[in-house]
N, C-alpha and C positions, 0 to 999 in steps of 0.2 A: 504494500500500500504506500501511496505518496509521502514527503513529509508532511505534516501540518499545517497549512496556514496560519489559521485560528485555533488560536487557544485561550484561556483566562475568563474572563467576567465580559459576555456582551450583551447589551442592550437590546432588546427590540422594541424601541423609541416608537413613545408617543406622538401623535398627530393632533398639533392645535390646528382649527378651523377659525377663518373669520366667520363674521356676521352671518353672508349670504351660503354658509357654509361648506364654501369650499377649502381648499389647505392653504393653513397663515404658512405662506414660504419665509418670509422673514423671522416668524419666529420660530419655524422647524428647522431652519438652517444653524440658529445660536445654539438653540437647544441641543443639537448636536456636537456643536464644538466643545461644549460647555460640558457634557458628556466624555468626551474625550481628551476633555481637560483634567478630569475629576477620576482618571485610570481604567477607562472602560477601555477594553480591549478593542472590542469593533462595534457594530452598527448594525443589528438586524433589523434594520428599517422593513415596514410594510409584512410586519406580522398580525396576528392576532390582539395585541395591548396596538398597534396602530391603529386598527380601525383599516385594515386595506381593505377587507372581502365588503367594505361599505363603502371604495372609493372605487373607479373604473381605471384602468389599465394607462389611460392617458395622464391622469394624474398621478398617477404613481410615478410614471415615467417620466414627466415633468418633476417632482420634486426630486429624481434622483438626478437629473441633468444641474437642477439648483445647489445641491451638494458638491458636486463636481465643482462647478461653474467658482464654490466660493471657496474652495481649496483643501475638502476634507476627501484624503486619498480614499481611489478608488479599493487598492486592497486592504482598507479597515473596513469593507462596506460587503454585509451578505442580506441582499435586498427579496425577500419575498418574493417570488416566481412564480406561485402555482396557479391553477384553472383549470375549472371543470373543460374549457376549451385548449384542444392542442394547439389551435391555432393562435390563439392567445398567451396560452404559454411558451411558443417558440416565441413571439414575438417580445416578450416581457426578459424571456433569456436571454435573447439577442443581443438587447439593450442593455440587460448590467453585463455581458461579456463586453460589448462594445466602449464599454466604461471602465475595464478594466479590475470590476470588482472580486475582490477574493473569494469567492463563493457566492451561492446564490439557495435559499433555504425553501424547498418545494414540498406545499401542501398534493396530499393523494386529490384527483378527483374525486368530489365529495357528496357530488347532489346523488347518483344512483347509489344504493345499498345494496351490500351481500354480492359485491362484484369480487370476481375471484383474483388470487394472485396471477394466474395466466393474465388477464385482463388488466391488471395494474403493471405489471411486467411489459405489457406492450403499450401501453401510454407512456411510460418512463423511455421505453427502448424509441419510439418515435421520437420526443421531444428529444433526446443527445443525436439520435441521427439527424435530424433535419436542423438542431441548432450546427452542429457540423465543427465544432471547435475543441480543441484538446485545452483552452482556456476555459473549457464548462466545469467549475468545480462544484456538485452539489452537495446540498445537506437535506437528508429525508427529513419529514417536518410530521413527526407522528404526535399525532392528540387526537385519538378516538372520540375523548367527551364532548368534542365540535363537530370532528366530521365525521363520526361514524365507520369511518375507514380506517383499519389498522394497518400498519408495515409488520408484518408476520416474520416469525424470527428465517422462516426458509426465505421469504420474497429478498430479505436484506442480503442473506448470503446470494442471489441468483443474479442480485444487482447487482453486488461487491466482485463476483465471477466473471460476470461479461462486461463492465467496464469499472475496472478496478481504478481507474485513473480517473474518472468524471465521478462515479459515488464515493465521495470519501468522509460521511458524516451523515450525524444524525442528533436532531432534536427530538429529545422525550418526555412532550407534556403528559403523558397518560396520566402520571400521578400512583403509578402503580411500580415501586421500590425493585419488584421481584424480574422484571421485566427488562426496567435497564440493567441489574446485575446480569443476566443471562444475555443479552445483547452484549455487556464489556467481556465476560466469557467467551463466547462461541468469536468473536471478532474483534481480536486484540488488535492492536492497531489500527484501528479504526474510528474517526473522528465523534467520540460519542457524547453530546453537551446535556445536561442535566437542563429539566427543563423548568425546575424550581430550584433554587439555590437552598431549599431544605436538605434536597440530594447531595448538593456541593462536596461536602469534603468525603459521603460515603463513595462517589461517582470519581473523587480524582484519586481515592485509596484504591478502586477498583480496576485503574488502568486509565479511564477519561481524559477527560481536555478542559474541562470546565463546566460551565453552566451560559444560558440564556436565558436569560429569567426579566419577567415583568419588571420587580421590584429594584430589578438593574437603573430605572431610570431616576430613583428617589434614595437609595441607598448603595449608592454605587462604592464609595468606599469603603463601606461596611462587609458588603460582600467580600469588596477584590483584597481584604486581609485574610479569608482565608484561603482568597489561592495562595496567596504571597507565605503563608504561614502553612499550609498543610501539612508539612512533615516537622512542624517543632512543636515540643510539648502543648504549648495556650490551642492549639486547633480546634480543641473538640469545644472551647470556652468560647471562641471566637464564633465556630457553628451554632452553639447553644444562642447567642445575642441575637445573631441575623436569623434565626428561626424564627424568634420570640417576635423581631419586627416584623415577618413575613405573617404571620398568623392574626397581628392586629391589623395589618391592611389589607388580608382576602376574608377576613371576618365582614366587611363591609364587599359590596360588589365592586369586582378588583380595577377594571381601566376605569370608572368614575372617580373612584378612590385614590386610582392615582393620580390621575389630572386634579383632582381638590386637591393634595397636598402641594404638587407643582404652584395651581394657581394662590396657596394659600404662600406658599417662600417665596413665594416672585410676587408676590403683593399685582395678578396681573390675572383680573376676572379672568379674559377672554380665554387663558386656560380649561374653564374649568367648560367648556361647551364639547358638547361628542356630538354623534352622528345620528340620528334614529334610526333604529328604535331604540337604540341605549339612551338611559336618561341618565340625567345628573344626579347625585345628591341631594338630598334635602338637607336646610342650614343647620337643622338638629344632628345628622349625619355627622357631616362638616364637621363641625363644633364638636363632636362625641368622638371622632376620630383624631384630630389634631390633637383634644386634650388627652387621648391615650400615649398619642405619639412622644409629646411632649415630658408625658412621665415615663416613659422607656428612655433608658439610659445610655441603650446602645444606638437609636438613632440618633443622625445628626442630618443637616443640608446647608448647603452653602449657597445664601440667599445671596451675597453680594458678589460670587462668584456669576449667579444667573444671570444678574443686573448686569453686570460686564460682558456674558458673553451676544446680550441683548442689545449691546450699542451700536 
């Protein structure tokens, strides 16, 4: 298997919207840097905590031209790929290879159910033949509790088989501990990122690469201590804190909850707007989540940091 690109703590960065609710570029471009300021490894823009499966293929592809455009490299960048259309997905490929990005994170076709691995095998095998480029680096993008469609531990090895150089990774939101242990098993070497930083330090003793996780974008240095620490005694101290903060903000519904805390350090409403049908918070929400946050000793954010990278 290839060397690793990515490894460490990356974000899959939220999406502010203006008004008319399209994507604030100016403020998703800071928020990025700001991000990458703050020891985020890379950038999985246009995941699930984005809000991408609620924006259309053009806007995506425009905001990732705008990252470009403002100087944040393209190989810290593994941008959201997938679609129920091949056609669509080659074209979303095209474009972060054409950009240079270091990977690219692909949800299964999602809208048909109980479609076989034969069947996801050849939508995978179409989109690398007709992207056509040995610059295609994926990462399987497995969360059953969205889409219903799982990466089976055979479909990984049959990808990992026929092209060992374009599948080299995999995100594991299932939420289910037993699954990525036997995935870092059966596929040593093989780029396998936790898909909640609860996992973190079990997932980099097991062989792993990291995590991408939600809570990357509000507690980024919280997390990236325990890659930086996983093999010294405090590790399991450092786990125990960012669990503790990951549990008070998916006890609330988790991308509203993040975007309030964002717009709550950045003193900057327009944050806290999503996309329907996700709603916001309510101000009691709000308020009942900040004031946990606030008595948690392990979180921190750095509001003046935001403010700067907002100029």
């Amino acid at each position: 298997m290839p060397d690793q690109l990515f490894r460490g703590v990356l974000a899959p960065v939220l999406t502010p919207f203006a008004a008319d609710l399209s994507p604030d570029v100016t403020r998703f471009t800071a928020f990025c840097r700001w991000l990458l300021a703050q020891g985020a490894d890379g950038l999985a823009v246009f995941g699930t905590t984005s809000e991408a499966n609620s924006q259309s293929a053009d806007q995506r592809m425009s905001l990732l031209d705008s990252l470009i455009e403002t100087g944040v490299p393209g190989e810290r960048l593994m941008p959201g790929t997938g679609a129920c259309s091949i056609e669509e997905a080659v074209r979303l490929n095209k474009h972060a290879v054409g950009h240079g990005c270091g990977g690219v994170l692909m949800l299964p076709p999602f809208y048909y159910k109980g479609v076989s691995d034969d069947g996801l095998f050849a939508f995978f095998s179409e989109i690398v033949q007709q992207v056509g480029s040995d610059a295609l680096k994926i990462y399987l993008y497995h969360i059953p509790p969205q889409t219903g469609t799982p990466f089976s531990l055979d479909l990984i090895g049959r990808l990992i088989k026929e092209y060992p150089d374009t599948v080299v990774g995999l995100k594991d939101s299932g939420g289910d501990w037993s699954n990525t242990k036997a995935i870092l098993e059966n596929y040593p070497g093989f780029g396998t990122f936790a898909g909640s930083e609860v996992f973190l330090l079990d997932t980099l003793r097991g062989g792993g690469v990291g995590c991408i996780t939600a809570t990357g974008n509000v507690n980024p240095v919280g997390i990236r201590k325990v890659y930086e620490n996983w093999e010294t005694p405090k590790a399991d101290a450092l786990q125990a804190a960012i669990t503790k903060t990951r549990k008070i903000i998916q006890s609330r519904t988790l991308v509203p909850a993040l975007k309030a805390i964002i717009s709550h350090y950045h003193n900057d409403p327009n944050w806290g707007r999503l996309l329907p049908p996700m709603n916001s918070l309510t101000t009691d929400e709000i308020n009942g989540l900040i004031a946990d946050l606030e008595a948690d000793e392990g979180f921190s954010i750095a509001p003046a940091a935001l403010d700067n990278a907002a100029e």
